[in-house]
C-alpha positions in Angstrom: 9.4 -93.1 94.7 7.6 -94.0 91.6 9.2 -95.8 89.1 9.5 -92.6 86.4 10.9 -90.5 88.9 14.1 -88.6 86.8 16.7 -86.4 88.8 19.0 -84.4 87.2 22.8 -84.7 88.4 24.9 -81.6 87.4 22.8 -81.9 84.0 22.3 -85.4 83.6 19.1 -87.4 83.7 19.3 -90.4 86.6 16.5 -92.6 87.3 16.2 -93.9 90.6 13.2 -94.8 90.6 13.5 -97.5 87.8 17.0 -98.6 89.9 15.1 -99.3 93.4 12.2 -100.6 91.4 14.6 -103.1 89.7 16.9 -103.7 92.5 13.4 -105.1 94.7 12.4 -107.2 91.8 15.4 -109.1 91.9 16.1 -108.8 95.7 16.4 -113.1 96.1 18.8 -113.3 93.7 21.4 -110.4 94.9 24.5 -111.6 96.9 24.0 -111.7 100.4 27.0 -108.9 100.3 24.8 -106.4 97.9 21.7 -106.8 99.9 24.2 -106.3 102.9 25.4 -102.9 101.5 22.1 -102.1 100.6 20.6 -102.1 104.1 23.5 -100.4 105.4 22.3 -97.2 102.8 18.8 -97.5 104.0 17.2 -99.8 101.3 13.3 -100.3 101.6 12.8 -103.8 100.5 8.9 -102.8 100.0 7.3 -99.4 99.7 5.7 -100.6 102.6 8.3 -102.1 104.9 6.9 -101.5 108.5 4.0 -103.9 107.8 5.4 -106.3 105.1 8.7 -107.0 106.7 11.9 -107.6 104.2 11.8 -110.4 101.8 
């Protein structure tokens, strides 16, 4: 998902995009319990996890 991807929730602009892009950047310093929760949801560490690995 590109970074300035915008979806609108019952009329209101979100931005995943920017979140996930964020959320990888700063990946090493999350709590191991937020990275935990993360993977639970499905979190892609990299755009391209099957050949990079997680961080």
């Amino acid at each position: 998902m590109p970074r300035t991807h915008i979806e609108d929730v019952e009329g209101d602009p979100v931005k995943p995009g920017a979140f996930i892009s964020n959320v990888r950047r700063r990946a090493t310093r999350l709590s191991a319990q937020r990275r935990a929760h993360l993977d639970e949801l499905g979190m892609k560490w990299w755009p391209d996890s099957a050949s990079r690995g997680d961080p």
